[in-house]
N, C-alpha and C positions, 0 to 999 in steps of 0.2 A: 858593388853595384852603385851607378852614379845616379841616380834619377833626379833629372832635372826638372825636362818641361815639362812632366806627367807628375811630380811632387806636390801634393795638395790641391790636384786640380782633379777631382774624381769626374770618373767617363770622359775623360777629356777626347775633343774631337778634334779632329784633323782629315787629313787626303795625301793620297800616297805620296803623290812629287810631280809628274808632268801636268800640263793645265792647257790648254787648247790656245794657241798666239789670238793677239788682235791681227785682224787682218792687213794692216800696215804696218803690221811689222815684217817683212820680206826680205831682210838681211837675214843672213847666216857663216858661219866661222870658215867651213869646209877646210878644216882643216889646218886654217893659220892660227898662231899663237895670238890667243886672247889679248894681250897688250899691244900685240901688231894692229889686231883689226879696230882696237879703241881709239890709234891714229886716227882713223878714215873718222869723216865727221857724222856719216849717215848711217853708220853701223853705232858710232856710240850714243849718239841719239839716240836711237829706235833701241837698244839693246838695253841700257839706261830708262827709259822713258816705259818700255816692256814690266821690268821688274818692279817699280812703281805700280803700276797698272795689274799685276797680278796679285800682290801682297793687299792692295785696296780691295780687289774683288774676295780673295780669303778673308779678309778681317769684315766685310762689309755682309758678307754670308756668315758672321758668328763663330769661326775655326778656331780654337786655341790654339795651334800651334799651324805654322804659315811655311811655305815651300815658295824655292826660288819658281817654280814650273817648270825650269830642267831649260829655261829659256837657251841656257846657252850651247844646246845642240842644238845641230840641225833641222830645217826646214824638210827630211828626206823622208823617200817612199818609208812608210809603214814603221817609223820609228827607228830607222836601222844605227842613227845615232849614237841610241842608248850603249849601244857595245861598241860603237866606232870612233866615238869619241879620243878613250884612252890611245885604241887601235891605230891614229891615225897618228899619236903623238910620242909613242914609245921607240926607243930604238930597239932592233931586230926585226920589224917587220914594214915590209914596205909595198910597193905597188896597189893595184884594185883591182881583184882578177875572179872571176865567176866558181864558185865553188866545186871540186870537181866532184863528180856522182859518187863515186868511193870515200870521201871522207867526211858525209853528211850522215849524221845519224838517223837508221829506222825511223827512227821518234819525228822527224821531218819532213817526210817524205810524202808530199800528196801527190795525186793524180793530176794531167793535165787538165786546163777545164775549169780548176776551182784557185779561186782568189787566196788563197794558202801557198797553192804552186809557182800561182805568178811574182808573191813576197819574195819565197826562200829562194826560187832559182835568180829571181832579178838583182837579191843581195848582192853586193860584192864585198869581196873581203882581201885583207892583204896578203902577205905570204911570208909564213919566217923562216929569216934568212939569218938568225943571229943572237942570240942569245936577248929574250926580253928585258927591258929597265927603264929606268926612271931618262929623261931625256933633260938636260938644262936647256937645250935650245927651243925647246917646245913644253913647257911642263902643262898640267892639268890646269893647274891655275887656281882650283877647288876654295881655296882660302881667301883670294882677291873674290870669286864671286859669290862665296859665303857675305865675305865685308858689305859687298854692293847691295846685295840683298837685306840684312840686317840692319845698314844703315835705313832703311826705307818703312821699318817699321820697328813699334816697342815688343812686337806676340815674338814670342822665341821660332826661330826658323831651325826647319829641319832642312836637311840637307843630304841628298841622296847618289849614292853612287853605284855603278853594275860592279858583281861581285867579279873575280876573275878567274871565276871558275864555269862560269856560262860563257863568256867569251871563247874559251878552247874547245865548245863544240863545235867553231866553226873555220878554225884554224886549220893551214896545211904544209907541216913544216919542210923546210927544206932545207936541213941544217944538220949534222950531229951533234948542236947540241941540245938536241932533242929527239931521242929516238925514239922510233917508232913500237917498241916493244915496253917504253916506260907508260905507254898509254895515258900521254899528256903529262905527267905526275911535276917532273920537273917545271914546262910550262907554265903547270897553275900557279907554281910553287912561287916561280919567277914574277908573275901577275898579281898574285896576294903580294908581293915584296913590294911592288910597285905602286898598287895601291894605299897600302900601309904607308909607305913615306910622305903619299898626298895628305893620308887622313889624319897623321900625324901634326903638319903643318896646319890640318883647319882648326884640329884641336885649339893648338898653342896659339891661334889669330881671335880664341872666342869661343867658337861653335859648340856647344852645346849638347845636340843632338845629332846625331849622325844615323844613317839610313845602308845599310848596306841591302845590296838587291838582288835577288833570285840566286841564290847559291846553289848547286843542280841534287844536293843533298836528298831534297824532297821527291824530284824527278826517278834519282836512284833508288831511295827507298822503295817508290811505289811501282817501278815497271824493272827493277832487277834486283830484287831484295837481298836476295841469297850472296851478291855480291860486297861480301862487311869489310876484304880486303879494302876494298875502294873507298867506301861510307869511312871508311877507319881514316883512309887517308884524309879524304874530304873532312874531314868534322877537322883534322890537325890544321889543314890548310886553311879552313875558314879562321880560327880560332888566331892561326900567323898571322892574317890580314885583320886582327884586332888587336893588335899586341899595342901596349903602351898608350892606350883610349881610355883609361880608367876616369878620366875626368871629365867625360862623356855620355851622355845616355845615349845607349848603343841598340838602335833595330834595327831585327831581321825581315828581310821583307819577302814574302813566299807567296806566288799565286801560280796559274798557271798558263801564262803567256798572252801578252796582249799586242798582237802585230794591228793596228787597224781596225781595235774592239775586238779582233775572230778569237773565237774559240779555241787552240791549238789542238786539246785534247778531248777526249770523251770521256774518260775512266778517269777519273781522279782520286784521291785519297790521302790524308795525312795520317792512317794509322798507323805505318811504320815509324814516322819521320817525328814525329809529336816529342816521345822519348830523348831523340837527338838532339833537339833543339832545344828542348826548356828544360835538359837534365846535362848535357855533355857541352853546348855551346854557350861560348863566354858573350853574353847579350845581355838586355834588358826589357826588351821586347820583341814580344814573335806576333809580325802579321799574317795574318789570315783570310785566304781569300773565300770567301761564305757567302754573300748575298746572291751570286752569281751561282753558286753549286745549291740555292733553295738552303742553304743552314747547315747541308749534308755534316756529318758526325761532330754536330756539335756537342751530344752528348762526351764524345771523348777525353772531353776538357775536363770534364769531372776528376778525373783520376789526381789531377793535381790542385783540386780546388782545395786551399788551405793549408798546401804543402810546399806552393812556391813563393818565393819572391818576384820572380818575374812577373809582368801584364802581357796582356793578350789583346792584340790589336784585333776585333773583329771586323770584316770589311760588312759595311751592312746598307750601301750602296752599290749597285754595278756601273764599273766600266764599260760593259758591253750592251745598256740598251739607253735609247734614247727616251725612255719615259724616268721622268725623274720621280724617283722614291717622294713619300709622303711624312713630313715630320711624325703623325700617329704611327703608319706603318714603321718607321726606322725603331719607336719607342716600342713597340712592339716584339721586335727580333732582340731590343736590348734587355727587355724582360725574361725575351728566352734564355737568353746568355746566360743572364743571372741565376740560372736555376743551378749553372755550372761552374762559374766563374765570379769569387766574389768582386762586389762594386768595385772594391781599392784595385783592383786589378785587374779591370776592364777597360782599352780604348777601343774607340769607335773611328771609324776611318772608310776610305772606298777599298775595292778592291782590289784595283789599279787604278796607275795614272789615267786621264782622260786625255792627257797629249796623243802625239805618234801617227796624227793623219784620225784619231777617236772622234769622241763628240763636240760639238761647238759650244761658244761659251758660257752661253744662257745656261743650256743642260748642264754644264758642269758649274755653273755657280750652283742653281736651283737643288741639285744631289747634294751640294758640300751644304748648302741651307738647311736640309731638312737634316741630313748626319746632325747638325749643331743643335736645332728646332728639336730634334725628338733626342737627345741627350739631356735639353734644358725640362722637356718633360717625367722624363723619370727621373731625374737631379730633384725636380719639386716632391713627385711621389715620393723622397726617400727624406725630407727636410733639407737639402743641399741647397748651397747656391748656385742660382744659376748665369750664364752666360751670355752679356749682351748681344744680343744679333739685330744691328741696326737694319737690316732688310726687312723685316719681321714687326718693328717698329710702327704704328699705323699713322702715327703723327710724322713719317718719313718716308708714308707710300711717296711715290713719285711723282702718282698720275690718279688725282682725285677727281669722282665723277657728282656732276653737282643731283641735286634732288629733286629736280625739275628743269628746264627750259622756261625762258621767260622771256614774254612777250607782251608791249607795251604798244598799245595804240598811238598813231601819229598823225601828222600831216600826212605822211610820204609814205609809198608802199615800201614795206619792207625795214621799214624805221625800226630800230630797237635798241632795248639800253640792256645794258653790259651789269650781271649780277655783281653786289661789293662782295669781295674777297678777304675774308677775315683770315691774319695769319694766326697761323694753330702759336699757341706756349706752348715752350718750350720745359724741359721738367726733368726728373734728375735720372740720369739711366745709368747711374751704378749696380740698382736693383736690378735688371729688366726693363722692357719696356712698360707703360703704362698701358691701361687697359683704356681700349677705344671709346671714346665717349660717341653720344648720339650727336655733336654739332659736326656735320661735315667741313662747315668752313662759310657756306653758301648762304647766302640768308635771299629772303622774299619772297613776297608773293607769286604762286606761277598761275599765269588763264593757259597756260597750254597745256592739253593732254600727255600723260604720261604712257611711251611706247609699250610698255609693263602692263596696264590698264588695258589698251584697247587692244594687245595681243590676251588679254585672258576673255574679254568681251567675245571676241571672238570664235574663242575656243573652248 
């Protein structure tokens, strides 16, 4: 086990990986090689100037550990990206063609009518025609945009990529070399190979930490259990797509589907899958999607409190709603945790990305603030230190309201002078922020009523 960014950094927080664009940022790859499109000058701008601009927004909400925001997929309906990316860059599969009714899993399948239907059927996906791998003419790039990312900031960057075993649910081969009675097996087999080479390369450029995403492991466990043929397979194939990562802190990332913020499922469950993952897969952290399922079987985590070396990424913010969590409330659900999962072995994180067509940016800075804000409060409850989170900072609000209005008689109607403006000191925030003193900033006399006053006069 490598543990890097979560080494000495107890509760450390974080957020899964996508993060919602600035709204001028309107480029996207569609599919050319990342080196082609850093030609053009208004994609390396805005794609360059993007990745600054989210690694500020992580670090300025208090994250310990910072994500590119997945900037370099697409701008597409409902995230389709996340899996199309590789899809669009590997050889064996080619074109963009609407998936046929037959080779869409149960598990996807909604009624017309509901914003689920209009995702999965509007997807398009390629078609293979040829045996999957790694492409020189188009590679992932993973490692150049690891660099880009890392240069732009000191907090260690995680880095995340879709497993290649969620991509084959949506595949429709046309090939023998891939038959249809292997039930994908080779496919995946092909896909973990292809990934593996990228993930290898980000390794050897730096990276640190690595993210592997939604591996269908969990999915199988909980809606076809009895199928262990399979799970046997899957746990060998995920374990291929880690191979040679050792000098990496390596997480698993497990929720359950975020097209758009929706729901995918109703029934969820990690009872089967728990076992599989922090006992048979070669990781270092398993996330957890929680704040969204209310905590559901947190207690489960007990079984290995004290047994493992692994940590437990609990998600204890949602992706899916737009009221943003409350530093007390986050410190709250982390209290529960601990009843289960000791501290050295606890991160705190969202449940998913907020990219994908999700929430806007405020909401998602404010979620990743309070993840930070209520780790820094159980961090004190336990004597730890805590976490600068310059947002949080009061000598750094943004937008200071004076203590009164003030108004100065004149000559002239409407004459009036202008409160002095004392600037705050400045003070050392290694510790934390300081604690707000009563000087706003404002100083003087006010003859005018305060709106506060004659709204309670009133009332």
């Amino acid at each position: 086990m490598a543990f890097t960014a979560t080494k000495n950094v107890p509760l450390a927080a974080t957020t899964t990986g996508s993060w919602p664009r600035p709204a001028w940022y309107s480029q996207s790859l569609w599919g050319r090689p990342l080196d082609t499109a850093m030609l053009d000058p208004i994609y390396r701008e805005q794609f360059s100037d993007a990745l600054a601009v989210v690694v500020s927004d992580q670090e300025r909400a208090g994250l310990d550990i910072v994500t590119c925001g997945d900037y370099f997929l697409d701008a597409d309906l409902a995230g389709r990206s996340w899996h199309h990316y590789p899809l669009q860059r590997w050889r064996g599969v080619v074109y963009d063609e609407l998936q046929p009714e037959g080779t869409r899993s149960d598990l996807l399948k909604y009624p017309p009518g509901t914003l689920l239907n209009e995702i999965y059927t509007s997807w398009r996906w390629p078609i293979v025609t040829g045996k999957i791998g790694h492409n020189p003419r188009n590679p992932l790039e993973y490692a150049k945009i690891y660099r880009m990312t890392q240069a732009r900031t000191r907090k260690p960057v995680k880095f995340g990529t879709v497993s290649g075993q969620v991509m084959a649910l949506f595949l429709d081969s046309h090939t023998p070399e891939y038959r249809i009675e292997d039930n994908k097996q080779q496919m995946i087999w092909d896909m973990a190979t292809a990934i593996n080479r990228e993930l290898r390369e980000l390794v050897a450029s730096g990276c640190s930490v690595i993210q592997i995403e939604e591996p269908t492991i969990h999915f199988i466990a909980c809606y076809h259990p009895d199928a262990t043929d399979t799970l046997n397979f899957l746990i060998e194939a995920l374990n291929h797509e880690l191979e040679g990562l050792e000098n990496a802190e390596i997480w698993i990332h497990t929720c359950w589907g975020n097209p758009m913020m929706q729901r995918v499922f109703d029934k969820t469950s990690y009872a089967n899958a728990l076992e599989i993952y922090l006992d048979r897969v070669k990781c270092d952290v398993l996330t957890l999607e929680m704040k969204d399922r209310g905590l559901a079987e947190l207690e489960l985590l007990g079984r290995w409190k004290g047994k493992t070396k692994k940590k437990l990424a609990i998600g204890v913010v949602s992706h899916r709603t737009l009221n943003a969590e409350t530093p007390e409330g986050v410190a709250s659900d982390i209290r529960k945790a601990l009843q289960y999962v000791n501290l050295e072995n606890l991160v705190v994180t969202s449940d998913c990305g907020f990219g994908r067509q999700g929430a806007n940016r405020l909401v998602a800075f404010y979620k990743s603030a309070a993840t930070a804000q209520g780790a820094n409060i159980v961090r004190r409850e336990h004597g730890l230190p805590a976490t600068y989170v310059p947002c949080a900072d009061p000598q750094l609000t943004q937008d200071l309201v004076p203590p009164a209005f003030e108004e100065v008689g004149g000559s002239g109607a409407g004459e009036s002078v202008a409160a002095e403006r004392v600037a705050p000191k400045l003070h050392n925030r290694s510790s934390g922020f300081a604690p707000a003193s009563g000087d706003t900033g404002w100083h003087g006399p006010s003859q005018a009523p305060r709106f506060s006053d004659i709204f309670r006069e009133r009332h």
